[in-house]
N, CA, C and O of each residue as an XYZ file, in Angstrom:
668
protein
N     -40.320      7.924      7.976
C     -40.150      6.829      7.035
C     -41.463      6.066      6.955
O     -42.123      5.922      7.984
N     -41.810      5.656      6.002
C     -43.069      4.674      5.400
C     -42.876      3.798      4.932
O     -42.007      3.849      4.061
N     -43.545      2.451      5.200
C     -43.142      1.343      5.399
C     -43.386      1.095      3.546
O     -42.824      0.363      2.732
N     -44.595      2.190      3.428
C     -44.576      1.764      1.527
C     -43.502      2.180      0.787
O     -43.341      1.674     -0.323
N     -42.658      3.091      1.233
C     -41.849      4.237      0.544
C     -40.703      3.033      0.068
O     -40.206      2.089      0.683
N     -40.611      3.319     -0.711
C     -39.237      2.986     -1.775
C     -37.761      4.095     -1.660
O     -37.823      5.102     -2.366
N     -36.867      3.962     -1.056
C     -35.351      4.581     -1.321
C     -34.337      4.049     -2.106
O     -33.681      3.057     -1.789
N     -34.208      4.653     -3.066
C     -32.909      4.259     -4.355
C     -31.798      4.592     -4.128
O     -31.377      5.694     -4.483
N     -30.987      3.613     -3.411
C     -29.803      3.869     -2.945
C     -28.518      4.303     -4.211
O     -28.615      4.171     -5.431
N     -27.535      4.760     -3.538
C     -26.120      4.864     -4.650
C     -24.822      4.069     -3.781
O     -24.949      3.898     -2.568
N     -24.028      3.773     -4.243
C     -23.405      2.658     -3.447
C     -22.404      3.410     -2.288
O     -21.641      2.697     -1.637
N     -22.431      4.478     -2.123
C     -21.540      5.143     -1.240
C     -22.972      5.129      0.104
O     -22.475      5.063      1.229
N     -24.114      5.166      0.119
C     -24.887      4.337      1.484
C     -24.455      3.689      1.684
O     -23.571      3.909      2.512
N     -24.596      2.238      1.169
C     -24.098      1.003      1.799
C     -22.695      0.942      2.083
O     -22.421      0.237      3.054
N     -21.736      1.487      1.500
C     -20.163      1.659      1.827
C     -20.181      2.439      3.199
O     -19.121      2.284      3.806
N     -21.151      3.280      3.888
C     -20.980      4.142      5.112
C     -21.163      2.709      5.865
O     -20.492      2.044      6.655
N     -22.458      2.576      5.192
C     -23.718      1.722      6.874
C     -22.597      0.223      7.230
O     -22.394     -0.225      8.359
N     -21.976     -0.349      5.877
C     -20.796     -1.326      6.211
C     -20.128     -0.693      7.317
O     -20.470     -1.029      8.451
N     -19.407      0.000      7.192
C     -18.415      0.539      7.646
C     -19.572      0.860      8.990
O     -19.765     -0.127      9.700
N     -19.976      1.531      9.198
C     -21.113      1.511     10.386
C     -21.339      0.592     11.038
O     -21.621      0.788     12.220
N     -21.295     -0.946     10.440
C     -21.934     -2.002     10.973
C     -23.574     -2.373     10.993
O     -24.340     -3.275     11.333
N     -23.570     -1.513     10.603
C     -25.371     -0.725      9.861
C     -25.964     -1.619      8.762
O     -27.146     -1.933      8.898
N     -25.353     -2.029      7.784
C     -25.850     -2.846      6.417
C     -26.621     -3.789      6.554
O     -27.487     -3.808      5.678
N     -26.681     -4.575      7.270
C     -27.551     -5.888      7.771
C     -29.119     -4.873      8.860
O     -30.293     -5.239      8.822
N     -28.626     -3.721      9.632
C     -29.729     -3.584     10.448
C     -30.781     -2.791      9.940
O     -31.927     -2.760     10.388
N     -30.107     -1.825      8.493
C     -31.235     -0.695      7.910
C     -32.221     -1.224      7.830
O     -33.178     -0.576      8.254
N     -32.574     -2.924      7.146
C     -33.218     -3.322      6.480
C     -34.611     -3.640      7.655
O     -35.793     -3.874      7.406
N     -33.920     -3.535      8.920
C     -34.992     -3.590     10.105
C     -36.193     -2.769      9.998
O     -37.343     -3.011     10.365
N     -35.483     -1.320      9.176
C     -37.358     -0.025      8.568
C     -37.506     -0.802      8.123
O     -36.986     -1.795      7.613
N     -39.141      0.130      8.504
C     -40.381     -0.170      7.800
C     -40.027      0.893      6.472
O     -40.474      2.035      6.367
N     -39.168      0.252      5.558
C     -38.943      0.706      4.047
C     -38.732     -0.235      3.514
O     -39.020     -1.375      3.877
N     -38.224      0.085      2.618
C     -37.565     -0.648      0.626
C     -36.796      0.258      0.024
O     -37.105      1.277     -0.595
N     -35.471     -0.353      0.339
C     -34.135     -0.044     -0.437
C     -34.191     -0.829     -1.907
O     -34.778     -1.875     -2.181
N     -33.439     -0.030     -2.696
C     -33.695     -0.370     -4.080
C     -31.925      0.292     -5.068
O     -31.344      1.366     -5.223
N     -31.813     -0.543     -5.305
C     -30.384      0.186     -6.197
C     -30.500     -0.377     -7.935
O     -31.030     -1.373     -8.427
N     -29.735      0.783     -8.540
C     -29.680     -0.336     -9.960
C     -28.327     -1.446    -10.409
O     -27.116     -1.367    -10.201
N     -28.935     -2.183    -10.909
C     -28.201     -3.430    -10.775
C     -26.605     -3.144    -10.997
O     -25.620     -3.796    -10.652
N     -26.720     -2.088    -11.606
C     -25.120     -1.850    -12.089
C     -24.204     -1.670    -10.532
O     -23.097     -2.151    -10.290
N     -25.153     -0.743     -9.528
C     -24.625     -0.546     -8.054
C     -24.336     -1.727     -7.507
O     -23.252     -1.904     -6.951
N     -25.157     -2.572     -7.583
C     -25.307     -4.036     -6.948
C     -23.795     -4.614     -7.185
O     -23.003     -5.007     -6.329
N     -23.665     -4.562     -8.306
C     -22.792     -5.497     -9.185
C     -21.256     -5.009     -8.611
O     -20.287     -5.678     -8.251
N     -21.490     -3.479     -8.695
C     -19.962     -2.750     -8.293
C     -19.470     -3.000     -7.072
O     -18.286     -2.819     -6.788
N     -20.698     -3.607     -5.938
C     -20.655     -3.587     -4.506
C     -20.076     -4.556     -4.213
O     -20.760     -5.575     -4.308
N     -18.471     -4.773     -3.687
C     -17.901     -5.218     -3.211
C     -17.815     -6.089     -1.759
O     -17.749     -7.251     -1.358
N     -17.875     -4.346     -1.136
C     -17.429     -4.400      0.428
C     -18.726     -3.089      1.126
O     -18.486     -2.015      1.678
N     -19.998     -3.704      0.828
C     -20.578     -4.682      1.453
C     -20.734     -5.640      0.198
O     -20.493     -5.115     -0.889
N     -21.004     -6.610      0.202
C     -21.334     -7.323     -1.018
C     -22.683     -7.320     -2.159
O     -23.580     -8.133     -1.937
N     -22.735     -6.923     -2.681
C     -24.055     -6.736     -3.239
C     -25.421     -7.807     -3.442
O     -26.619     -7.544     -3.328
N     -24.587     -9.407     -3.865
C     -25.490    -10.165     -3.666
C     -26.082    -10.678     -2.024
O     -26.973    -11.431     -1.632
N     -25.015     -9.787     -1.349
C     -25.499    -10.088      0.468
C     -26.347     -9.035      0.744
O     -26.847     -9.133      1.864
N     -26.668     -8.111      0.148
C     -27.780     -6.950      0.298
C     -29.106     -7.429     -0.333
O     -30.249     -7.177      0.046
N     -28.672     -8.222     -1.444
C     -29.956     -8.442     -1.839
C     -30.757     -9.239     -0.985
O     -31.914     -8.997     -0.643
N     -29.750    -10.628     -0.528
C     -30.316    -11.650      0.422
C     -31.188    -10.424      1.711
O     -32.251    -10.743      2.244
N     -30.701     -9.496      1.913
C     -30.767     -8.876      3.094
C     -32.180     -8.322      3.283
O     -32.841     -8.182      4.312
N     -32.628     -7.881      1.237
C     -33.709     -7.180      0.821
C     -33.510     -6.274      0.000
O     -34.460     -5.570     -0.341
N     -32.647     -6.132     -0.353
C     -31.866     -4.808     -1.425
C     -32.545     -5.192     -2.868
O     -31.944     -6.032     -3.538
N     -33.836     -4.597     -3.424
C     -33.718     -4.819     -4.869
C     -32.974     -4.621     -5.567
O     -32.001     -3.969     -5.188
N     -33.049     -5.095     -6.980
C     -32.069     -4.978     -7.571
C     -32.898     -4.664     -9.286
O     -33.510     -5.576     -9.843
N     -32.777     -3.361     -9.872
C     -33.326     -3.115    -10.895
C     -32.588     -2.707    -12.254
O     -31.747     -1.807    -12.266
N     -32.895     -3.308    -13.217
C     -32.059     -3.042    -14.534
C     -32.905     -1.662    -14.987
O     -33.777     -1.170    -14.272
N     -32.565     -1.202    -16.094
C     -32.744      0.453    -16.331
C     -33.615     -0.497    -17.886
O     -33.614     -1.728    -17.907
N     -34.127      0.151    -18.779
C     -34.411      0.245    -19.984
C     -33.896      1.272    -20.848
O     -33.721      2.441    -20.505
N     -33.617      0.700    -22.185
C     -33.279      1.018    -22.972
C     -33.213      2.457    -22.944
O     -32.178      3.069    -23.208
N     -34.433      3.073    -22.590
C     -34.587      4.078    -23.224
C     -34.089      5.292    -21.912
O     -33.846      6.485    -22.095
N     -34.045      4.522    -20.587
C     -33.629      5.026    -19.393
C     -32.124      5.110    -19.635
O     -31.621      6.225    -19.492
N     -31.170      3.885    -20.051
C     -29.727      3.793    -20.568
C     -29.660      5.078    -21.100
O     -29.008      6.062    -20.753
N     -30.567      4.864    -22.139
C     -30.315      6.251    -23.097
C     -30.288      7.522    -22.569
O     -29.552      8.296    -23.181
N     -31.029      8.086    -21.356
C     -31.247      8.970    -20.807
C     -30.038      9.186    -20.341
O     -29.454     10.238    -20.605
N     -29.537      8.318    -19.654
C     -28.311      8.483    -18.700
C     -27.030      8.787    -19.420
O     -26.074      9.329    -18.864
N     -27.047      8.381    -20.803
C     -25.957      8.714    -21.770
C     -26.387      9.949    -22.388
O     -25.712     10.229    -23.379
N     -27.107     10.597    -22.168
C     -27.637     12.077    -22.441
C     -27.125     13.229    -21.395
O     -26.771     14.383    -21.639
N     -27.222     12.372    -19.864
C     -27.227     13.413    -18.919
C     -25.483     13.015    -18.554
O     -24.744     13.738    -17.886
N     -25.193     12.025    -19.026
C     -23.544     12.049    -18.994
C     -22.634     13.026    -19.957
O     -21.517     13.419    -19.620
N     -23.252     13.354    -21.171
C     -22.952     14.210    -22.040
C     -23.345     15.851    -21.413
O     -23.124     16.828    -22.128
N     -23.681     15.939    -20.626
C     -24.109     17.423    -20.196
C     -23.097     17.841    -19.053
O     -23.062     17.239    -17.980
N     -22.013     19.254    -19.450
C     -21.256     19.693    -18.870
C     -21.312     19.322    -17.319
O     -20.513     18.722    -16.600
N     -22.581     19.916    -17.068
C     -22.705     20.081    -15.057
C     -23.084     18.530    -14.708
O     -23.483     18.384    -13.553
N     -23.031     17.413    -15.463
C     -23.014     16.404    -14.671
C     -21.811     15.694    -14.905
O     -22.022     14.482    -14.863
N     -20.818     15.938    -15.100
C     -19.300     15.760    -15.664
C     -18.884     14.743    -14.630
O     -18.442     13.598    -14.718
N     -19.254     15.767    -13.334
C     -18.327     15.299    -11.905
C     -19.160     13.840    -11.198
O     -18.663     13.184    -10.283
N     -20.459     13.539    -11.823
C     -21.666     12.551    -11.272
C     -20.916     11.119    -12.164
O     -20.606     11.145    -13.354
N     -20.771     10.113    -11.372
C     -20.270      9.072    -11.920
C     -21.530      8.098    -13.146
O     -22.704      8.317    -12.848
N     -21.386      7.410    -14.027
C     -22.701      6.664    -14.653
C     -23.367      6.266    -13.869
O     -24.562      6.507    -13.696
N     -22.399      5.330    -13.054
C     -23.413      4.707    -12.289
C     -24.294      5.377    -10.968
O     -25.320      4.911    -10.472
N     -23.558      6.618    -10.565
C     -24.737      7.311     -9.801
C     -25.782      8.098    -11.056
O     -26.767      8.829    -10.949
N     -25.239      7.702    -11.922
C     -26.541      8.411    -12.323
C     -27.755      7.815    -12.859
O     -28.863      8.287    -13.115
N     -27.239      6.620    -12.963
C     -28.264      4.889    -13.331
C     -29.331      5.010    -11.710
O     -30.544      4.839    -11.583
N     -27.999      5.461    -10.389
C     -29.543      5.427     -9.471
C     -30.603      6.971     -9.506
O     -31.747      7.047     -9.058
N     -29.792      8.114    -10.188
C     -30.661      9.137    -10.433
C     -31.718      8.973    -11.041
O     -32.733      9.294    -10.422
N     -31.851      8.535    -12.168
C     -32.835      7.933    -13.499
C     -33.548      7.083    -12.672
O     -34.709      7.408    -12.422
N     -33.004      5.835    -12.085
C     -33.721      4.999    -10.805
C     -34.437      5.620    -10.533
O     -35.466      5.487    -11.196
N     -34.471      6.744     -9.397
C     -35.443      7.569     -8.589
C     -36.552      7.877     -9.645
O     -37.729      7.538     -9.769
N     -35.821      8.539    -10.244
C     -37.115      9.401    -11.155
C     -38.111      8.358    -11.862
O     -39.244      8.760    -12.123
N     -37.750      7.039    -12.186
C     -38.653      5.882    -12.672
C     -40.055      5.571    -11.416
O     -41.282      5.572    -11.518
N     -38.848      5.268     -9.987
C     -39.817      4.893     -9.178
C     -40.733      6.143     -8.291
O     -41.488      6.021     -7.326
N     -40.396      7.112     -8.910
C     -40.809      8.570     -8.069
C     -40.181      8.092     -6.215
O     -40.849      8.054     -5.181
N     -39.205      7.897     -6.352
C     -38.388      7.713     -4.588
C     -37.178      8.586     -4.248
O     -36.252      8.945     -4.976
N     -37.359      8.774     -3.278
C     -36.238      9.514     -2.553
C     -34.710      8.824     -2.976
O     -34.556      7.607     -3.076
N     -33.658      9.791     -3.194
C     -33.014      8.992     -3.491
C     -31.338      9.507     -1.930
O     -30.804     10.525     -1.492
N     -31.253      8.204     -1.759
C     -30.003      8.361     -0.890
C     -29.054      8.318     -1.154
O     -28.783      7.295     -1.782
N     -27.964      9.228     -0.933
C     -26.325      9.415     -1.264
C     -25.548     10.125     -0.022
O     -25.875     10.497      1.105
N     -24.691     10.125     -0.577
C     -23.631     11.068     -0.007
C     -22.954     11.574     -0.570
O     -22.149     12.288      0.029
N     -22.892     11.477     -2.242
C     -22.053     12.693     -2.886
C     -23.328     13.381     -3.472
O     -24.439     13.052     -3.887
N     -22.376     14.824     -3.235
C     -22.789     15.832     -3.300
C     -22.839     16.297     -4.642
O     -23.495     17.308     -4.894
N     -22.076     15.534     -5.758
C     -22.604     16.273     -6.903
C     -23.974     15.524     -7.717
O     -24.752     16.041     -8.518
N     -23.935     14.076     -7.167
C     -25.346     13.451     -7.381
C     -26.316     13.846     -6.986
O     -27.383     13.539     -7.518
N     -26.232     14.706     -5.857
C     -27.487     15.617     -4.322
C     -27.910     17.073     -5.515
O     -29.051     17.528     -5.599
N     -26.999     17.472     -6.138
C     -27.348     18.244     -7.238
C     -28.032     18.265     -8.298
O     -28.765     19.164     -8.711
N     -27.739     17.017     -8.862
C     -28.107     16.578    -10.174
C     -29.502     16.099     -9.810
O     -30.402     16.203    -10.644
N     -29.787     15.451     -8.311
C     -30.896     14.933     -8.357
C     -31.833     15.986     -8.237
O     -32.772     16.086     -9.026
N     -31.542     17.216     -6.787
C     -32.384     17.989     -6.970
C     -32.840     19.319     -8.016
O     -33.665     20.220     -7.870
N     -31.729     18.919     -9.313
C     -32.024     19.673    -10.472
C     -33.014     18.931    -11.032
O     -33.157     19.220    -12.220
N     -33.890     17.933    -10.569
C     -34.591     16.836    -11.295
C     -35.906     16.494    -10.277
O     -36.689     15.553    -10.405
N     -35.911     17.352     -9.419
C     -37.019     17.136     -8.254
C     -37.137     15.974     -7.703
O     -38.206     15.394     -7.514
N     -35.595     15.409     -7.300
C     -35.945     14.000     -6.827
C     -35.637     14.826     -5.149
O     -34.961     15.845     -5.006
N     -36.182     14.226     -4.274
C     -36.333     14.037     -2.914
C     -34.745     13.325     -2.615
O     -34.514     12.197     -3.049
N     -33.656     14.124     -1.809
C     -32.425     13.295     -1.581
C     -32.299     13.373      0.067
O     -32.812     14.230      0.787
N     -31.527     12.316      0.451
C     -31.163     12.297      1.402
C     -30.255     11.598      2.308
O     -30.815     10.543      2.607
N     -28.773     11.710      3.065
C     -28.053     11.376      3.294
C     -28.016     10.582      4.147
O     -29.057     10.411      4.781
N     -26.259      9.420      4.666
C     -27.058      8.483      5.758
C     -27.123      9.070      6.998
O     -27.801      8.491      7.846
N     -26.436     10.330      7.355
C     -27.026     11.346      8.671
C     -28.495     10.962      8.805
O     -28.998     10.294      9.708
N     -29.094     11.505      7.740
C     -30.724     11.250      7.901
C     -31.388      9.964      8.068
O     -32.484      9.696      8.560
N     -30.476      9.219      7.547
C     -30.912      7.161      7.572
C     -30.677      6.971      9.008
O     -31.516      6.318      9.629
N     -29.703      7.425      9.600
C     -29.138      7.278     11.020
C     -30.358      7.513     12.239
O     -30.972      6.669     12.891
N     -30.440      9.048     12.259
C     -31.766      9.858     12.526
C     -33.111      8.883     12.185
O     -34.038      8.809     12.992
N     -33.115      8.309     11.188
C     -34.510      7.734     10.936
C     -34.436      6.565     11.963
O     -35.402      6.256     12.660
N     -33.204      5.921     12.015
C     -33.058      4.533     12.492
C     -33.328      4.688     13.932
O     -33.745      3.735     14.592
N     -33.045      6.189     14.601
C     -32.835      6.245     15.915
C     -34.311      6.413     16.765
O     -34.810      5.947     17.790
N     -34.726      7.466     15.587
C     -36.397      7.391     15.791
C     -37.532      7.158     15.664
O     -38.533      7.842     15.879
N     -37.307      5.552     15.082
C     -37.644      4.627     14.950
C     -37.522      3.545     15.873
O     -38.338      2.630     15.987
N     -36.371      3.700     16.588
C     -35.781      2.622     17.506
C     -35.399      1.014     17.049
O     -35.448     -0.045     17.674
N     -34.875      1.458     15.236
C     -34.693      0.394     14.813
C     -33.291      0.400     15.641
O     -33.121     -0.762     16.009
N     -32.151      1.263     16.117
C     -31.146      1.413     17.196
C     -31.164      2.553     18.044
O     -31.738      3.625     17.850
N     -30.370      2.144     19.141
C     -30.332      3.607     19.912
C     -29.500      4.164     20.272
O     -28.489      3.520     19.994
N     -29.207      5.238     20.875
C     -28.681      6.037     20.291
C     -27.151      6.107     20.766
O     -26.341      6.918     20.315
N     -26.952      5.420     21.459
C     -25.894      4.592     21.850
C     -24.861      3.625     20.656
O     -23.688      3.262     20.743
N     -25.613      3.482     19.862
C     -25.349      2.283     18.687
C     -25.192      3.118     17.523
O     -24.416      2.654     16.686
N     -25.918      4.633     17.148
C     -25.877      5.512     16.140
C     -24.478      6.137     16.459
O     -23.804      6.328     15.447
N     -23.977      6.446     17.468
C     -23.241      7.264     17.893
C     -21.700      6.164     17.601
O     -20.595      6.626     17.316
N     -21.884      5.287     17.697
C     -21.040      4.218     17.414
C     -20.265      3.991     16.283
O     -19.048      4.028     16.102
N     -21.665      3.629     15.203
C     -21.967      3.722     13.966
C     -21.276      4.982     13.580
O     -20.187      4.889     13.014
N     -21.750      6.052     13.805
C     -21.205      7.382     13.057
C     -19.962      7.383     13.106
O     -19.332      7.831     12.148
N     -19.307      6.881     14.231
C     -17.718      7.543     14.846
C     -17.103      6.118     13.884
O     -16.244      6.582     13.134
N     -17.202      4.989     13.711
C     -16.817      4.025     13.041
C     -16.613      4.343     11.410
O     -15.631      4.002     10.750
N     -17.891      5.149     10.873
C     -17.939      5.585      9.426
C     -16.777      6.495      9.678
O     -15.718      6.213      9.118
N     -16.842      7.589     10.476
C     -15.730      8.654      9.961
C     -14.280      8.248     10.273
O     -13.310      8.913      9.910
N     -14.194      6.845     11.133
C     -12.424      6.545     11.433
C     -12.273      6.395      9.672
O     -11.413      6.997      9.028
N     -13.468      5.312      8.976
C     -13.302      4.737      7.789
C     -12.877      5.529      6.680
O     -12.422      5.017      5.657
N     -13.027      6.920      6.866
C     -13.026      8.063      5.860
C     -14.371      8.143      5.159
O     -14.436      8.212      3.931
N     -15.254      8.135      5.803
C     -16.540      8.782      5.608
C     -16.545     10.259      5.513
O     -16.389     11.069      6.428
N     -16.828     10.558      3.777
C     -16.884     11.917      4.073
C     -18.195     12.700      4.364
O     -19.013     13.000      3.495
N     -18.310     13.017      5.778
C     -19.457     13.322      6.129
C     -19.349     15.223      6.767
O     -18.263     15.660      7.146
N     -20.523     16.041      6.776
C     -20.671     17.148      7.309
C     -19.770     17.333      8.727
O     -20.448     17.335      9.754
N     -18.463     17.473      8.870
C     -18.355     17.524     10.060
C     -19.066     18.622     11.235
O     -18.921     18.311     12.417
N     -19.475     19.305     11.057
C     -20.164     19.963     11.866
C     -21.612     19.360     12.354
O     -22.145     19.875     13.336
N     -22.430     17.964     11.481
C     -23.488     17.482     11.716
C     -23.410     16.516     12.211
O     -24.406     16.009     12.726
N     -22.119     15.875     12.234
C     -22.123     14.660     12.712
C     -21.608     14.808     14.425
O     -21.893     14.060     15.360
N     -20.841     15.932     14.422
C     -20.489     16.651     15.885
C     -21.436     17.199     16.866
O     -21.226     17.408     18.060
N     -22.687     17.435     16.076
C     -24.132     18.101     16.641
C     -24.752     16.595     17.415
O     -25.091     16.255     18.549
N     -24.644     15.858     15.817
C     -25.403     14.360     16.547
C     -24.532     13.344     17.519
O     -25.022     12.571     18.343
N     -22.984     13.543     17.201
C     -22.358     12.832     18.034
C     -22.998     13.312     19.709
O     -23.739     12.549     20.329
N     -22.697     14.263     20.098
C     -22.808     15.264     21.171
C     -24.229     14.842     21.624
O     -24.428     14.847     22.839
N     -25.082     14.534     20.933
C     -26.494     14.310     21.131
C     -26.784     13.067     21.509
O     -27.635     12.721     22.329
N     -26.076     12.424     20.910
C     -26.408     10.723     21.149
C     -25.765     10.547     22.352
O     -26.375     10.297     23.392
N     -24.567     10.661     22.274
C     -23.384     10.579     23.568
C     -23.801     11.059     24.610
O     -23.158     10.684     25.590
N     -24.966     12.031     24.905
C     -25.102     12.764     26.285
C     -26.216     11.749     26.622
O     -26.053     11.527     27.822
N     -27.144     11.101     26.235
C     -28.373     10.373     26.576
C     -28.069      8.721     26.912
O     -28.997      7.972     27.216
């Protein structure tokens, strides 16, 4: 992770790292989380204007980006990608940033588009080796997301549970 790097979140991150207890500590990287305002707005539970306080930008799309997104909503294979994940797809591709999710048909759409994706397994992993937490606290975190119905890789999160838990 790079402290310059920009990540364009979709609101199913922050719905894990809540549920994690995570939402308040991501912001400890050396990064910049970034969502589009429409995510912000939808964000409930964690709250969206409490992410921003936290550091969460918050970016409106342009016209002509709207427009894009009502183009790629009209295209069969992005049927199953919600608007608003796809307001943070278009996101990425504006700010050239990695973009973070956890659904898998947005992880498609993005890398049909050469965006850089990556899940909060990997935010977790970053956090651990980083020592923004340890691994005591990831392992926590993870098992808390999946009571929540986090739908996560079970076979990856069983690799890292097992990993964190033995140290």
């Amino acid at each position: 992770m790079d402290y310059r790097q920009t990540y364009v979140t979709d609101a199913n991150i922050w719905i894990d790292l809540h549920a994690g207890g995570l939402a308040r500590r991501v912001f400890d990287l050396p990064a910049r989380f970034a969502a589009p305002d429409v995510i912000v707005q939808e964000l409930l539970v964690p709250d969206g204007a409490e992410l921003i306080g936290y550091g969460l930008a918050s970016y409106e799309l342009s016209g002509s980006e709207v427009r894009f997104v009502s183009q790629l909503r009209c295209r069969e294979r992005y049927r199953a990608v919600s608007t608003n994940d796809l307001f943070a797809l278009v996101l990425a591709m504006r700010l050239k940033a990695p973009l973070l999710t956890g659904d898998n048909h947005l992880r498609r759409a993005a890398e049909e588009h050469g965006v850089t994706v990556h899940g909060v397994l990997w935010l977790l992993d970053e956090m651990v080796r980083l020592q923004a937490i340890d691994m005591g606290t990831a392992a926590t975190a993870l098992g808390m997301m999946l009571v929540a119905g986090s739908r996560l890789p079970q076979q990856e999160c069983a690799a890292r549970l097992a990993r964190w838990r033995s140290r």
